[in-house]
C-alpha positions in Angstrom: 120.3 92.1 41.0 117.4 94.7 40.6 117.4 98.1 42.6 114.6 100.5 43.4 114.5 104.1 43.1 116.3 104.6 46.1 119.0 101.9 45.4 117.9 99.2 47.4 118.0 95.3 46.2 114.3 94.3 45.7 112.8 91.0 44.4 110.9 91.8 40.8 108.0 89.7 41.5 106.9 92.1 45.0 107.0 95.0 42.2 103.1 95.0 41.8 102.2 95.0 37.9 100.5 97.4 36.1 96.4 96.8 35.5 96.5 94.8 32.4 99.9 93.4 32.1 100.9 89.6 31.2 100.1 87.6 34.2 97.8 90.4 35.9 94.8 89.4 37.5 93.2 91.8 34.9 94.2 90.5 32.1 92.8 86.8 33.3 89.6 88.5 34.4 89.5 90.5 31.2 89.7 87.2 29.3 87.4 85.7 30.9 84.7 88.3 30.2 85.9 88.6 26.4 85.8 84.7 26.1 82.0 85.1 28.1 81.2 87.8 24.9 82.6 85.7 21.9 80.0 82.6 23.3 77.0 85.2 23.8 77.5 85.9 20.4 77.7 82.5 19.1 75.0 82.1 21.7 76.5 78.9 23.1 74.4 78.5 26.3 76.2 75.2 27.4 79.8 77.0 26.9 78.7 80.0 29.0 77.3 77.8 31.8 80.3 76.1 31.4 82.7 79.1 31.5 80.6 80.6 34.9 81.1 77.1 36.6 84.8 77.7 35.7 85.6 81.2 36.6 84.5 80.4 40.0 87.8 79.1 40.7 89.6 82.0 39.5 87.1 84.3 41.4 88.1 82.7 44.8 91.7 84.0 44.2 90.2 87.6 43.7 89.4 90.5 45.8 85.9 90.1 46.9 84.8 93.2 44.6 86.4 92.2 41.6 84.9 88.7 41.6 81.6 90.3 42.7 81.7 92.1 39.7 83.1 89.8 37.2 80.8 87.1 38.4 77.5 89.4 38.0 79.0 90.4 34.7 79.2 86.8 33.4 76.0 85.5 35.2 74.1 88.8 33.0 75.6 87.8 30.0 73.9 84.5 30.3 70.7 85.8 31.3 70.8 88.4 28.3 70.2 84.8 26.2 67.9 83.1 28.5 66.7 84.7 31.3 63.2 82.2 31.6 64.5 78.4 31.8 65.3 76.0 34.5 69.4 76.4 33.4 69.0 80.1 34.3 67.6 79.2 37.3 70.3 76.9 38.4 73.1 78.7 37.1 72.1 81.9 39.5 71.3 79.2 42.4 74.9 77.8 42.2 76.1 81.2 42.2 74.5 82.2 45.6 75.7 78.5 47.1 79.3 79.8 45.9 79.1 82.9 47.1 77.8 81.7 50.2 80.3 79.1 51.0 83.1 81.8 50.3 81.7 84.0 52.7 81.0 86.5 49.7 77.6 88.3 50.7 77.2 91.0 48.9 77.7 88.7 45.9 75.0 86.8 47.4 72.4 89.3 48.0 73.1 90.8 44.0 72.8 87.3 42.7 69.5 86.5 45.0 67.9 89.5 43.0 68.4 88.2 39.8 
């Protein structure tokens, strides 16, 4: 059985985890964007598309800022490598639909920019 500071039973899992730590939300966003990096490099297009179309999943269980701003992160990366072609295009148009559909508008409006 687990106690807090004042001595009171408490469940480990409601302890909330330190930014970063196994399991964390950051350290699966953090992958995500280090994984998105690695393919940049490589400059696997298909991969990356592949990896934005993924993360969307894990973005829905997010707070709406942090999946703003990994999704804008990941959606930059790609358009760092190819900014001009008809992928691009539909990449940052199934981003707005998503982002839409979740109710995520300011997400919206900074992917509409692009």
């Amino acid at each position: 059985m687990d106690f807090d500071h004042r001595g009171n039973t408490c469940d480990p899992r409601s302890v909330p985890m330190e930014e970063g730590g196994p399991g964390s939300p950051y350290s699966d966003e953090n992958a995500i964007l280090e994984q998105a990096q690695i393919l940049k490099t490589d400059g696997s297009l298909e991969q990356l598309q592949q990896l934005i179309e993924e993360s969307r999943s894990f973005a829905a269980t997010l707070s709406k800022v942090k999946a703003s701003k990994m999704l804008k992160k990941l959606v930059d990366i790609y358009l760092e490598l190819d900014s001009s072609s008809d992928a691009a295009f539909q990449i940052c148009k199934d981003c707005v639909a998503w982002a839409a559909s979740q109710n995520r508008i300011f997400l919206k409006k900074s992917l509409e920019v692009r």
